[in-house]
Each structure stands twice: as structure tokens, then as C-alpha cells.
LUMTITOR-936517 format. One line per field, with one value per atom (N, C-alpha, C, O): residue in one letter; chain; atom name; x, y, z. Coordinates in pm, whole numbers, plus 50000, padded with zeros to 5 digits. Last residue first. Layout:
BEGIN
code: [a  ...]
unit: [A  ...]
site: [CA  ...]
u: [X  ...]
v: [Y  ...]
w: [Z  ...]
This chain:
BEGIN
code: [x  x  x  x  x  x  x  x  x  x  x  x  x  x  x  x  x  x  x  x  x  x  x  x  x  x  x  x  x  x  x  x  x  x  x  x  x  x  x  x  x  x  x  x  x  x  x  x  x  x  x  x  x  x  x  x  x  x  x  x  x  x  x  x  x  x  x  x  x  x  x  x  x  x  x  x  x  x  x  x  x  x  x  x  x  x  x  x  x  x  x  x  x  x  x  x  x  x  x  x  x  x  x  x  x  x  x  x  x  x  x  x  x  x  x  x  x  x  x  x  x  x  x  x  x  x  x  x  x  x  x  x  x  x  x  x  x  x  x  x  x  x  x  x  x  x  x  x  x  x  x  x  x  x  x  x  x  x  x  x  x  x  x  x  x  x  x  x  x  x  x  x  x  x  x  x  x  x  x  x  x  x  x  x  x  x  x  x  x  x  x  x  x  x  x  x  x  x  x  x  x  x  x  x  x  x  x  x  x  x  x  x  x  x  x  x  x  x  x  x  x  x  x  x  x  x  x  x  x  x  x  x  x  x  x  x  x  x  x  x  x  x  x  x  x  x  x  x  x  x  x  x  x  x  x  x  x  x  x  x  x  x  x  x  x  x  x  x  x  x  x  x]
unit: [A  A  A  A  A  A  A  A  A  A  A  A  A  A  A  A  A  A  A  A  A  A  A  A  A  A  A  A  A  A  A  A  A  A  A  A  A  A  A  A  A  A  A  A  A  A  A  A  A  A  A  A  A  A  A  A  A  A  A  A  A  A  A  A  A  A  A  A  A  A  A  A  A  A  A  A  A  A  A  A  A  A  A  A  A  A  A  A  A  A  A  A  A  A  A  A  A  A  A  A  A  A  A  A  A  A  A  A  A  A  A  A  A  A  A  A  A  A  A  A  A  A  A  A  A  A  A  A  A  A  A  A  A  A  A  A  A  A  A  A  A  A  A  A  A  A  A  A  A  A  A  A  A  A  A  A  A  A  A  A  A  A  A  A  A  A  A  A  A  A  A  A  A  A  A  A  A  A  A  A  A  A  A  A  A  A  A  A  A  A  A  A  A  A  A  A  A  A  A  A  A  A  A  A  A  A  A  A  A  A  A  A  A  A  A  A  A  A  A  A  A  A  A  A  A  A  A  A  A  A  A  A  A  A  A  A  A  A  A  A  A  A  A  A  A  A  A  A  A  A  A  A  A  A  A  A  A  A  A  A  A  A  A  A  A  A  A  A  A  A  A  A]
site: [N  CA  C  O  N  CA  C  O  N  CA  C  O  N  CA  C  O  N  CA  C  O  N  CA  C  O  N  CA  C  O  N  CA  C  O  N  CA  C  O  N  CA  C  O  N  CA  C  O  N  CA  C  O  N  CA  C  O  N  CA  C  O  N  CA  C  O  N  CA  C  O  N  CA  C  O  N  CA  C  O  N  CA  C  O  N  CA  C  O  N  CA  C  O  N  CA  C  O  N  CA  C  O  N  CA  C  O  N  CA  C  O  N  CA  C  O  N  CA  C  O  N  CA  C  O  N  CA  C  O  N  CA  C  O  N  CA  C  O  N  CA  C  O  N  CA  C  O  N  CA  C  O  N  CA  C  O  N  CA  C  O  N  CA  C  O  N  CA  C  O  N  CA  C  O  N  CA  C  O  N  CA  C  O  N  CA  C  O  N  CA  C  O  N  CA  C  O  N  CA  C  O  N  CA  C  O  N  CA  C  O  N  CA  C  O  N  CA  C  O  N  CA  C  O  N  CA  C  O  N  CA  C  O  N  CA  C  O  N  CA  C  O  N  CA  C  O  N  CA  C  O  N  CA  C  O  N  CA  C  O  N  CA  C  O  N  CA  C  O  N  CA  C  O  N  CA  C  O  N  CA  C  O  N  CA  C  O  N  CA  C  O  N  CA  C  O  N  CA  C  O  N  CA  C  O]
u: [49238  49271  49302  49341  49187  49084  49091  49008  49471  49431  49319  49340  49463  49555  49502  49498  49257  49284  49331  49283  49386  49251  49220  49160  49620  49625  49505  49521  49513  49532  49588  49600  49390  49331  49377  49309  49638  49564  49442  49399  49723  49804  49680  49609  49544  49542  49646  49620  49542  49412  49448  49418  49807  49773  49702  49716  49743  49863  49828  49817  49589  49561  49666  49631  49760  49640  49637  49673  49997  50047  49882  49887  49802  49886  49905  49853  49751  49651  49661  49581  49996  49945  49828  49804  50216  50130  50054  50050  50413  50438  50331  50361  50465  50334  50377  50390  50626  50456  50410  50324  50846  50793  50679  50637  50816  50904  50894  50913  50617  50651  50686  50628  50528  50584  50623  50650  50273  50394  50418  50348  50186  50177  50311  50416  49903  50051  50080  49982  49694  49818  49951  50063  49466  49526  49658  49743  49383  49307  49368  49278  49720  49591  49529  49593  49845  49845  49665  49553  50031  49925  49922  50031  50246  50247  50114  50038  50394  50254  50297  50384  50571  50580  50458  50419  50592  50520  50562  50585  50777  50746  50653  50665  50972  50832  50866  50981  51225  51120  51003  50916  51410  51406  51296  51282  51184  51292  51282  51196  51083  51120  51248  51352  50768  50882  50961  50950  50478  50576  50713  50756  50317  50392  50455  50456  49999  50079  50190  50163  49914  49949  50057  50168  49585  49682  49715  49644  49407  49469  49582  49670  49162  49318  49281  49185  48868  48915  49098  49150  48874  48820  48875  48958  49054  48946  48997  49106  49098  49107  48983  48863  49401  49302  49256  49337  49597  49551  49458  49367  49905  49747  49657  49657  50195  50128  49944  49876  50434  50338  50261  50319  50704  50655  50548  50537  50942  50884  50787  50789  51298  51168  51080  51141]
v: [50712  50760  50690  50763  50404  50488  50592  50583  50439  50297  50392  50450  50661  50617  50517  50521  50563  50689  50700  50745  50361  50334  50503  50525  50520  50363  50386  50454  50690  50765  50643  50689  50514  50551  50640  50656  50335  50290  50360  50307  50602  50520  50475  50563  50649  50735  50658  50675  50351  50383  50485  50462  50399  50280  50284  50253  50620  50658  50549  50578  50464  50593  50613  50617  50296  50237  50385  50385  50440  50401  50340  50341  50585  50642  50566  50596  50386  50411  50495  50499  50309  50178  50239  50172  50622  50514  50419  50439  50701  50656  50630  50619  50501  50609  50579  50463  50433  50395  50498  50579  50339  50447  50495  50564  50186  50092  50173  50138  50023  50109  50090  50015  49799  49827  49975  50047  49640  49785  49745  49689  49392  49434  49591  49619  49244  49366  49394  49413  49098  49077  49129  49086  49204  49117  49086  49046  49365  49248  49201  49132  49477  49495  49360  49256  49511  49422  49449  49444  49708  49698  49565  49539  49730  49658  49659  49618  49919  49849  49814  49868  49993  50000  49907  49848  50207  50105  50107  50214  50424  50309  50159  50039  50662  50577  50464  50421  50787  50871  50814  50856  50482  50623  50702  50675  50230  50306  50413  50456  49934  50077  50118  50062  49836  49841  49943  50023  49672  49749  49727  49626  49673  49596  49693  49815  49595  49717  49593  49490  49520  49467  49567  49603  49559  49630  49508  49408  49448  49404  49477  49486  49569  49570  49526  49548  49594  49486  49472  49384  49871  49849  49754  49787  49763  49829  49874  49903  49513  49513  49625  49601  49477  49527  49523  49527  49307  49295  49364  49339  49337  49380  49398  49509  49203  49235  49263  49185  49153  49181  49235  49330  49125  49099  49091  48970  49362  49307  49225  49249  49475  49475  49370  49263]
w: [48135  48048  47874  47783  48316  48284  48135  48044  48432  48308  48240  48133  48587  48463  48341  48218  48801  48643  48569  48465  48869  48823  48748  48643  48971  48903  48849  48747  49183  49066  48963  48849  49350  49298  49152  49051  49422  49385  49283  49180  49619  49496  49430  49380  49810  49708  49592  49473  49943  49865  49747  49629  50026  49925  49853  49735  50227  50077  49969  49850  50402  50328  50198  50080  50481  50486  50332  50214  50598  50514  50412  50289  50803  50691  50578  50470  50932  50897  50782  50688  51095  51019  50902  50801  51059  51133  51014  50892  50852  50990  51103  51221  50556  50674  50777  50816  50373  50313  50419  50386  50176  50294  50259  50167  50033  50122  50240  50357  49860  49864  50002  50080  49504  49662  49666  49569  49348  49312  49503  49588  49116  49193  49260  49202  48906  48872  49074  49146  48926  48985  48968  48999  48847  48734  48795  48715  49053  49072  48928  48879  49188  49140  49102  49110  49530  49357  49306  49358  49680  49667  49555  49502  50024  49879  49833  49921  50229  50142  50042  49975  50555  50378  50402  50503  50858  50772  50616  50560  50925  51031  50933  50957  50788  50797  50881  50897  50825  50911  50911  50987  50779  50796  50876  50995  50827  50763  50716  50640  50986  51001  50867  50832  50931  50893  50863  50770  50893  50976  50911  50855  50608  50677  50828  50809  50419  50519  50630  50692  50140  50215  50305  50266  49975  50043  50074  50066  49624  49785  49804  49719  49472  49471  49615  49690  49477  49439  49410  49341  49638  49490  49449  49364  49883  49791  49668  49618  50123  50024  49952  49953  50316  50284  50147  50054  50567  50472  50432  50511  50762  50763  50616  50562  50896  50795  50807  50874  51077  51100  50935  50880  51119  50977  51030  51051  51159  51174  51053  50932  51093  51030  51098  51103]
């Protein structure tokens, strides 16, 4: 595992995209929401932009949930 990490931040949740190989993904994320719940996912995207993308759609169906 490398520890290269890439920080993002929308709708006030912070991504954290890691490299890290396993199995058929190349990257896991960690998102935390802005009260600091935070979730991992360990096959996040086999490119940096994938795993970027899956965080956002996590995140977003999070902010529907609560929403409900």
C-alpha cells in the first residue's frame, strides 16, 4: 500500500483517496462528514478519479438519507 493520499472536499464532507492495491481496485477513500462521522471503503476505483467519483456518489445518497 502506498500512502499517497489526495484530499477533497464537497459539500463540506472531506474525501480522503488513498492508493491502494486490492484486488481489482487500485485506490480506497475515506469520506467524514462535517460532524466527523467518518466511513471507509477499501475498493474505492481503479483510477484516482473513480474512486474521487464513487465518494461524491456515497456522500450524496448520505445527504439523502439524513434529508429523509
Amino acid at each position: 500500500m502506498m500512502d499517497s493520499k489526495i484530499t477533497d472536499i464537497y459539500k463540506d464532507w472531506m474525501i480522503k483517496v488513498t492508493a491502494a492495491e486490492n484486488q481489482c481496485s487500485s485506490y480506497s477513500f475515506e469520506i467524514e462528514s462535517p460532524s466527523g462521522q467518518t466511513q471507509y471503503v477499501a475498493m474505492g476505483g481503479i483510477t484516482e478519479q473513480r474512486a474521487k467519483e464513487r465518494a461524491r456518489e456515497m456522500i450524496d445518497m448520505e445527504i439523502s438519507l439524513l434529508e429523509d
